[in-house]
Every structure is written in C-alpha cells, then in structure tokens.
N, C-alpha and C positions, 0 to 999 in steps of 0.2 A: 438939873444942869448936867448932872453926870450923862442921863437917858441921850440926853442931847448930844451931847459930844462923842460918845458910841456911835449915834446915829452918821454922823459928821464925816468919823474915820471909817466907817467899814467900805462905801463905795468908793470912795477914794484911791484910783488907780496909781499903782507904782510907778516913777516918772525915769526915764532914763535919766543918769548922768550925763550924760551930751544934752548940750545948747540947744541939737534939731535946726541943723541949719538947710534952707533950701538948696534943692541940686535945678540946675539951669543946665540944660543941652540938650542939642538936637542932634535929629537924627539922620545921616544923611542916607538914601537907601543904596548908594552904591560902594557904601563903607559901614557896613554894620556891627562889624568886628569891633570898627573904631570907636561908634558908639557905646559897647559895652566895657570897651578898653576902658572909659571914662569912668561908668556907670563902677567898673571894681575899684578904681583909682578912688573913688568918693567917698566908696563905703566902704575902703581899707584906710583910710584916713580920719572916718567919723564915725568908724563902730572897730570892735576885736572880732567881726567874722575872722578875718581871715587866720588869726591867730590859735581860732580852734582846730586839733587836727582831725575832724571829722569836715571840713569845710569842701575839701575838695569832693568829698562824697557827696555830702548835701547841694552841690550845685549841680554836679555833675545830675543827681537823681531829678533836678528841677529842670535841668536843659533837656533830662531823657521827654521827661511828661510830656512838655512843650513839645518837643519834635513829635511825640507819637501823635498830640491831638492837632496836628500840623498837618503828620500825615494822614490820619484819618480822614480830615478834610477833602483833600487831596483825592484821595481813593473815593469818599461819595461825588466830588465833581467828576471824576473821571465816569463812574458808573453811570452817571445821566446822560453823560457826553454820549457813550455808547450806547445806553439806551436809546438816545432822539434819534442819534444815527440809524439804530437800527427800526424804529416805526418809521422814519421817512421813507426811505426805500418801501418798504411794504405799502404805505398808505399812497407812494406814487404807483407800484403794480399792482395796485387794488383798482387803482384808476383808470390803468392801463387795460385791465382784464375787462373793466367795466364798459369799457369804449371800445374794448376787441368782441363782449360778448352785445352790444350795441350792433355794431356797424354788420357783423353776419347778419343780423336778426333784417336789417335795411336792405342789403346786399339779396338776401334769400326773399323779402316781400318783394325787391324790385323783379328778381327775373322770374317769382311768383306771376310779375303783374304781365311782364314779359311775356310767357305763355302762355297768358289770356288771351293777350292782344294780336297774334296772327290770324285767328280766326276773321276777327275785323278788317285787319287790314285784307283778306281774301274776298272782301265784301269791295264789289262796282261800284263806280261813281253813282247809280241810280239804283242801288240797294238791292240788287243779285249778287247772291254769290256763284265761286267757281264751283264747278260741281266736284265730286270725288271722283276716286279712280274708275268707277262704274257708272260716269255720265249723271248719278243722283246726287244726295245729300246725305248728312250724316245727323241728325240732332238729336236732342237730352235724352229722348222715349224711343227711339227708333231709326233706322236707315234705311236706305231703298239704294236699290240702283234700276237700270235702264237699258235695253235695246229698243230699236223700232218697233217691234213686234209686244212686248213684253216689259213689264215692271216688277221687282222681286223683290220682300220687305221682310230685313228680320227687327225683329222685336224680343228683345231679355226680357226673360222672365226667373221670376225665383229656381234657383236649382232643386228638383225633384216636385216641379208642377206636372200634375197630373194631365190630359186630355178631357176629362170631362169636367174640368175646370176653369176650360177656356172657353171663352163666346165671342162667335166670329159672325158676323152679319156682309156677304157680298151682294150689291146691287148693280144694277150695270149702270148708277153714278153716286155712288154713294159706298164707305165702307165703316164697317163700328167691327172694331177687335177692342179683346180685354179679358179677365178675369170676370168667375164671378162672385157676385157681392162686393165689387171695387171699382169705380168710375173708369169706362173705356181710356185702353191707350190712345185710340186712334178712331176718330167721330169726327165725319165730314165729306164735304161732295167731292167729289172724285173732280182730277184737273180734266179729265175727260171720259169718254167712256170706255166701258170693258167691255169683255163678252163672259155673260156669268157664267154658262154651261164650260169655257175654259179657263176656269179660275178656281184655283183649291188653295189649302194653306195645310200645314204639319208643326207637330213639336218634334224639334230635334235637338237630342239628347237629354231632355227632361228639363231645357234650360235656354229654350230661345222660342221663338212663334215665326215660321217662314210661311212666307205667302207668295203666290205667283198668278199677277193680275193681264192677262189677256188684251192687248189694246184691241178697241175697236178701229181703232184709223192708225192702222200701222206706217202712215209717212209722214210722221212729224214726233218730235222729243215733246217730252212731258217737261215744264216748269216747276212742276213740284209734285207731289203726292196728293191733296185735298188742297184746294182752294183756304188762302188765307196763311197756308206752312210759308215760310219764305223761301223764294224761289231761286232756280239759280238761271245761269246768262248762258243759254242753248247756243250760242255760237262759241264757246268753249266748248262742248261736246267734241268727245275723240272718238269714236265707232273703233275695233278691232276692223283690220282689213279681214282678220279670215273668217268676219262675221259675213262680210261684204260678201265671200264666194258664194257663201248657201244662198241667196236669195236669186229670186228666177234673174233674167238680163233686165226687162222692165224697169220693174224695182231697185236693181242695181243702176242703173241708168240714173233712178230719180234720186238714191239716196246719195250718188256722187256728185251730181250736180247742185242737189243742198248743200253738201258739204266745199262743194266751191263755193259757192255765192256764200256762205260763212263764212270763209278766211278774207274773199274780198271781201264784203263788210268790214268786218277786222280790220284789215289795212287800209280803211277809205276805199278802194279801187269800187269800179262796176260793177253788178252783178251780172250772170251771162245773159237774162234778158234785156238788159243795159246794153252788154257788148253789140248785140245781134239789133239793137233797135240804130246803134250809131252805124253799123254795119251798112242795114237797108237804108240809112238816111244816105252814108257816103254815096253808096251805089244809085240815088237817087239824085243830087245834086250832081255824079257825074252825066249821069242822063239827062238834065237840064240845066247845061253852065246857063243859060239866059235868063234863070231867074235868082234872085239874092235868098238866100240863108245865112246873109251876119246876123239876124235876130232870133234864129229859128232854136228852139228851146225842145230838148227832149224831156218826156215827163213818164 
C-alpha cells in the first residue's frame, strides 16, 4: 500500500490556488487595445502577475516576440509581392520579344515571297515574258540579249575556269556549251538559224562563257535562245535608234516599219498593211459610189 500511494503522488500536478475561472470576451478588430485592456483587467484580478516587479519586463519581452514574428510575416509577404511583380513584367517582355522576334521572321518571308513574285507578274497574259534591257531574257544558267543581226550569250562559270575546259558545240541550228565532265549548260535547237563561220564564243575573265551567234535572217527578233527556254513577247522589243543608223536605208526602211506595226499591235490600232489596204479600198469605193460596201470586210 505504501508503493501505491508514492505511485499516486508523484504525477500529481501542483494546483493553483485560484478557482480557474473562465474569461469570456471578444475581440473587436477595430479596438484591440480594448480587448487586451480586458484580457489585464482579468488576470490582475485572478492571478499576482501584476504584483511581481519583473512583470512589466516580462510582458513587454512577450509583446517584443509577437511584434517581431508579426513582422517577419509581413517582410516574407512583402518579398513575394515584389517578386510576382517583378516575373510578370519579364514573363509579359518575354512575350513581347517572342511576338517582335515572330512577326520580323513573317514580315522578312512576306517581302522574301515579294521578290519572287515580280518576275511573274512580268510574265503575259499568254505566258511570254517582257524581255530585258537587251531585247532577251535573263534565266537560272544563262542570259542572252539581241539585235536584228545578232544574239550574245553569257553564261557563269566557276571563277578561274580554264579554256580547255570548256566544250562549246555551234551548228547552224543547234547549240551544246558546258564544261567538261558536267552535263551541258545549254543543249538545244536554236530558235532559228545562224551562220556558223560567224559565230565564236570566249572566256572572259576566267569566270563567265560569252558567245556571239550570227543570225541568218537578220529581219525578225528571236523568241528565245533554243526552242522550248520560255519566250518573251517581241512586240516589247526596244531596238537602240543608233543601232538603226548602221544599217543600209533598205533594212532601215524594214526594221522601222516592224517596229510600227508593233506598237500598233500593242494599242489595237492597224498595222501599215492594214492602213494602206483601207486606203486603196477608200480610193476604190470613191471611184465607184454606184456600187455598196456596207458589207465589204478587209481581211
């Protein structure tokens, strides 16, 4: 019984002398003062805090803690605060950059696609193009230009090609230039024919292949170079006038009067054998008012 009754008192906690009576109050939050106005009033009434002279220390040391882990709070909101602040800006000019290095990238294909497309648009309604500044054409492997007389073709080649590494074949309708051991530049019937005894070709500069082909029917423009290259629309042909003076009167005669009946063409209008057939028809119908031409049709 003794073991027992040791066992009984040792947990047995010390009991205040106070009753322990409940505290009852709320707190209002825009009087907080007042609430703890209460909160001392209660426990200087049902305990001797206050009577100890350390008390004022010991509250005071309990209002410090509070306040500091109050304000530590405080200072980790604030730090997020300015953190989020500060990734949203960036994450909105990350967006920005994204959509400015975007829209170049669109911007630079379109007028990419832009300077494709003049080429085509220089293409006729019926798939001729305009010819270049020398009456020919211009394309991938080669260019040519043109007079009545004569056709002139350069052709790029690697910088510091040799001569005896070029193969050049002229027929008077047919041409095959190229390299060799490399599939011809240029293999195909001539738009028309040459004269081969005046027809040669040179490297110039170690970096181009010029050719100069001889027409044989020097009164009419070439369409193209070989049969099948796409053509251009010979009633755009410009001739230099001071190409016009070299040639004898004849031939200037003829190549003026093509170049009339091309612009009429061009504008719809007659051409001069047109003119000259309504001409004789006038001059005909006035030599015969007695008979009708309301139906009479030139052809």
């Amino acid at each position: 019984m003794a073991i027992l009754s040791e066992y009984e008192e040792e947990p047995r906690p010390t009991k205040p002398s106070s009753s322990g009576k409940a505290f009852n109050a709320s707190l209002d939050p825009l009087n907080p003062l007042g609430f703890l106005e209460t909160v001392f009033d209660f426990v200087s009434r049902e305990s001797e805090l206050f009577k100890s002279d350390s008390v004022v220390r010991d509250v005071t040391a309990l209002v410090r803690t509070f306040k500091d882990k109050v304000d530590a709070e405080e200072r980790k909101k604030k730090e997020k605060a300015e953190k989020r602040a500060k990734e949203e800006p960036q994450a909105s000019v990350s967006v920005k950059e994204e959509n400015k290095e975007k829209q170049p990238q669109a911007s630079v294909s379109v007028k990419e696609e832009n300077k494709e497309e003049p080429p085509e648009i220089e293409k006729m309604a019926d798939g001729k193009r305009a010819p270049n500044k020398g009456n020919g054409l211009d394309l991938d492997n080669y260019s040519w230009v043109q007079t009545l007389q004569e056709v002139t073709i350069n052709i790029p080649v690697p910088p510091g090609t040799k001569s005896r590494f070029i193969t050049c074949e002229i027929k008077k309708n047919h041409l095959k230039v190229g390299l060799k051991g490399q599939p011809p530049i240029i293999d195909g019937e001539l738009f028309q024919s040459v004269k081969v005894d005046d027809c040669f070709w040179s490297l110039e500069d170690q970096k181009s292949i010029s050719l100069l082909l001889t027409k044989q029917n020097q009164m009419e423009w070439w369409k193209c170079l070989v049969k099948g290259d796409p053509e251009i629309d010979t009633q755009k042909v410009e001739p230099e006038n001071s190409k016009l003076s070299d040639l004898d009167p004849e031939t200037r005669t003829t190549v003026e009067k093509m170049m009339f009946d091309q612009r009429q063409k061009s504008m719809g209008l007659p051409t001069s054998e047109e003119m000259q057939k309504q001409e004789l028809l006038k001059k005909f119908m006035a030599e015969h008012p007695e008979m009708d031409f309301s139906r009479a049709k030139i052809s």
